[in-house]
N, C-alpha and C positions, 0 to 999 in steps of 0.2 A: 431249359435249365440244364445244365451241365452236371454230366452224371458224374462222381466222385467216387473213389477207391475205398476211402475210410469215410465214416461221418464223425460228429466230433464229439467224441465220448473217446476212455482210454482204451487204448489199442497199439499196435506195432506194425510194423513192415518190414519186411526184407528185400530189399529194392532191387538185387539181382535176380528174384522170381519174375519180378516186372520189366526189367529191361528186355525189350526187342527190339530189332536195327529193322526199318524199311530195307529195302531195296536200292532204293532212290528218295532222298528228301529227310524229313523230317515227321517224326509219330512222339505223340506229347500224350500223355495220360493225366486227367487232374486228380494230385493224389487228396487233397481239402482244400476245403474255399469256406471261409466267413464273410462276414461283412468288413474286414479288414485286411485279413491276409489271401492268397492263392498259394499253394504249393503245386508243383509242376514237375515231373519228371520226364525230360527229353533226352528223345535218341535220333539221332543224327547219321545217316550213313554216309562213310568215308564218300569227300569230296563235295557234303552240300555247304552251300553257301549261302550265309544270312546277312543282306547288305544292311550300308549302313543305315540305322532310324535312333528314335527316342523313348521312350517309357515313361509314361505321365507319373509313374509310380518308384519307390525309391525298388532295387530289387540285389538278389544275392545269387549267386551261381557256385553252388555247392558241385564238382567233378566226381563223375561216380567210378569211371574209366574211359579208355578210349583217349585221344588226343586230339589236338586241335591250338587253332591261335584265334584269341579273344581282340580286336583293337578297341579297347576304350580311350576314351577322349586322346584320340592319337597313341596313346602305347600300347603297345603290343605286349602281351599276356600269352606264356605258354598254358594252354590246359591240359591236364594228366589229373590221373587218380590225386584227390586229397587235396586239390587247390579249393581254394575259397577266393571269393570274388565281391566286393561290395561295388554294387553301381548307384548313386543316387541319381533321384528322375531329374529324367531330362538330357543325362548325361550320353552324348552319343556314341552309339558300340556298333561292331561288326562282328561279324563269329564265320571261319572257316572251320569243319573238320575235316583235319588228315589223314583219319582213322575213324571208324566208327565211333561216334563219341555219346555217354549218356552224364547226365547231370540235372541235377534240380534245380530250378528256378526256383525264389519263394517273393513274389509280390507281396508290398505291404502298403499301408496307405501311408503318408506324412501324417507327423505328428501336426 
């Protein structure tokens, strides 16, 4: 089981207490998970590279800071603080960061 930040009762976060950059790679914390949704908050340090795949799941990529280029289904997507991102599944993506970057993920299921 995937241990979780919050459980799901009402509560808050401050997601800059949570962000930490690796080294090298990619560190993913899961901030809630139900049986419908995940939320996700990754950080990325400057230069990793996430090739391209698919997501069985429709999903969102909330920019917390940090920079980087998104290619979803072929366009290219600058990320910086305060972008929002819808990707539905299936839809194929790529993600460089050029700077340390963190952001949310939030998986959900199709209706």
């Amino acid at each position: 089981m995937t241990k979780t930040i919050l459980d799901m009762k009402s509560s808050a976060i401050q997601f800059r207490d949570w962000i930490e950059y690796p080294e090298a790679g990619i560190l993913s914390k899961v901030i809630l998970k139900d049986n419908y949704c995940q939320y996700t908050l990754f950080c990325l340090a400057a230069g990793t590279e996430i090739t391209e795949h698919t997501a069985s799941r429709n999903a969102t990529i909330h920019v917390l800071e940090g920079q980087g280029e998104l290619t979803l289904e072929g366009q290219t997507i600058a990320l910086e603080a305060g972008i929002f991102v819808v990707m539905p599944a299936r839809a194929p993506h790529a993600l460089n960061a050029t700077e340390n970057l963190a952001f949310l993920l939030i998986l959900s299921e199709q209706p």
